[in-house]
N, C-alpha and C positions, 0 to 999 in steps of 0.2 A: 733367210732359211728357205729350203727347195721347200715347194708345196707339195712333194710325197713327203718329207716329214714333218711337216705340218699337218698335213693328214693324220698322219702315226701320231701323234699326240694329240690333235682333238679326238680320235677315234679310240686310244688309250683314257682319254681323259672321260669317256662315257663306258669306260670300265671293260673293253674290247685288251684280252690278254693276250692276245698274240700282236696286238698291233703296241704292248709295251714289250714284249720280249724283243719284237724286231727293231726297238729302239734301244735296251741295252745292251744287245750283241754286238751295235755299231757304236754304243759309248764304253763299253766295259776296258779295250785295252788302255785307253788315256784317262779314266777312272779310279783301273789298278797302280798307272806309273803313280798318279798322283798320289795317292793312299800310301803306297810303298814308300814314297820320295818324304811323304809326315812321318809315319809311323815306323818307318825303317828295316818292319820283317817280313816277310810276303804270306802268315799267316795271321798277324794282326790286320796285314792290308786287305786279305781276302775277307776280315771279318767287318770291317769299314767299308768296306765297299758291298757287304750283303746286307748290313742295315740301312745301309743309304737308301741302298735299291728298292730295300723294304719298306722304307717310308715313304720315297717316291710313291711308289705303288698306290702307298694306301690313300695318300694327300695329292695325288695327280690331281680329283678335281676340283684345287684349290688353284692350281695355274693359271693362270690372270693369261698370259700370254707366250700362246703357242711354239712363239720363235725363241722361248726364253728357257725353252727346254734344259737346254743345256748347262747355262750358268746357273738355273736353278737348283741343277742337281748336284753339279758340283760345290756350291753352297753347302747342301745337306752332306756331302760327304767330308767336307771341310768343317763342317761341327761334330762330324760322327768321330774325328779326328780328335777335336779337342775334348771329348767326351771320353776317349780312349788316353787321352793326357791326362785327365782328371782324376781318372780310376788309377791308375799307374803313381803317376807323381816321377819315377824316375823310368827313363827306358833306355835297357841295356844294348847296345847293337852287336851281333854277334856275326861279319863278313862271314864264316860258317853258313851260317842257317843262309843268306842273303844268297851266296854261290847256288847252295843247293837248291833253290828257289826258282833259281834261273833256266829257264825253258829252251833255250837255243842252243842249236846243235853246235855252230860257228866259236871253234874256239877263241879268237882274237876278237867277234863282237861280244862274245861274252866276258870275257877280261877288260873289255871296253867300259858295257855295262856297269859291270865291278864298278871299277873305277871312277866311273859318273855317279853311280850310287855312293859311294865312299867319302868322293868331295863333298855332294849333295848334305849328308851328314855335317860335315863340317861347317857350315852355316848355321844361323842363329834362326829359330823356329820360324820368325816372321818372315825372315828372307827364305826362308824355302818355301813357306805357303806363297808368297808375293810369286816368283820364281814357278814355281808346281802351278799356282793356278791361272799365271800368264802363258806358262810351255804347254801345258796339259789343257788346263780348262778352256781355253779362250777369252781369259778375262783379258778386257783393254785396259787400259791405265784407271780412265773414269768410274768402270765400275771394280776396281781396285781400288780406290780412293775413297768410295763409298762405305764397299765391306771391310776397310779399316778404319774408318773415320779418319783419314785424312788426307790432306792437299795431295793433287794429281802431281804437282812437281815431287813431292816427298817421296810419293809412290816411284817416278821414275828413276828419282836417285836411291833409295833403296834397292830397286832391282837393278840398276846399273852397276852398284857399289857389288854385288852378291855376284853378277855376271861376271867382273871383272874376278873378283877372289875367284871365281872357277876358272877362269881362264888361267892365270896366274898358276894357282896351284896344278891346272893342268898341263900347260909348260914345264912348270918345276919335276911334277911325275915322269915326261916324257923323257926332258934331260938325265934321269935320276937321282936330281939334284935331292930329293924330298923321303 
């Protein structure tokens, strides 16, 4: 981790609020993909990713270590996640609401988007957290293997097996085979 943000999180972590704002401005957009990529709407995801923040916040000075900022958080937004699954029980995904969510001017990255989001869906809950918090979070295999309880090989073939179905069906999409 740089030692200016390392600094921002001890200095966050003695209750210094600008020195946490300036660290979720630089986590928030791989916070939301990830949030959006579980929960599927981009106004559940804003509301996962305001609890998170909001826990962070409150429990910063329980952070053991500094450099761990990151996967810590993403942890709490990966439970804010399944807390959002629990209340729900079924979640309907509506491409609708998903498009109109979508921020970018670029018509063809936004149909791109779309489509990454779409497949994204098509995966099985665990493979896209695996998947969301290796692309998004920075989790490595080991501490994937951890936050699921299990083996670092299991972990790579599950997100291999998930990689490959998006590549796959991303082919299939492109040829318009699908």
């Amino acid at each position: 981790m740089q030692e200016e943000k390392k600094k921002l999180v001890n200095q966050a972590r003695k209750g210094d609020t600008h020195a946490f704002a300036k660290l979720y401005e630089e986590i928030y957009p791989d916070l939301y993909r990830f949030a959006f990529c579980m929960v599927r709407q981009p106004w559940k995801a804003e509301d996962v990713v305001s609890d998170a923040v909001l826990k962070a916040f409150e429990k910063i000075h329980t952070l053991k270590k500094p450099e761990s900022f990151r996967s810590w958080i993403f942890q709490i937004a990966a439970n804010e996640c399944r807390l959002q699954y629990r209340k729900e029980k079924r979640v309907v995904y509506l491409p609708e609401v998903a498009e109109a969510g979508m921020r970018e001017s670029n018509n063809a990255t936004t149909e791109n988007n779309v489509l990454i989001k779409e497949l994204l869906m098509q995966l099985e809950e665990r493979e896209r957290m695996i998947v969301g918090l290796s692309i998004f979070g920075g989790y490595s295999g080991k501490e994937l293997a951890q936050y699921f309880h299990k083996k670092e090989g299991t972990i790579r073939s599950i997100k291999s097996r998930a990689l490959g179905k998006l590549k796959q069906a991303w082919e299939c999409r492109n040829e318009g085979k699908l």
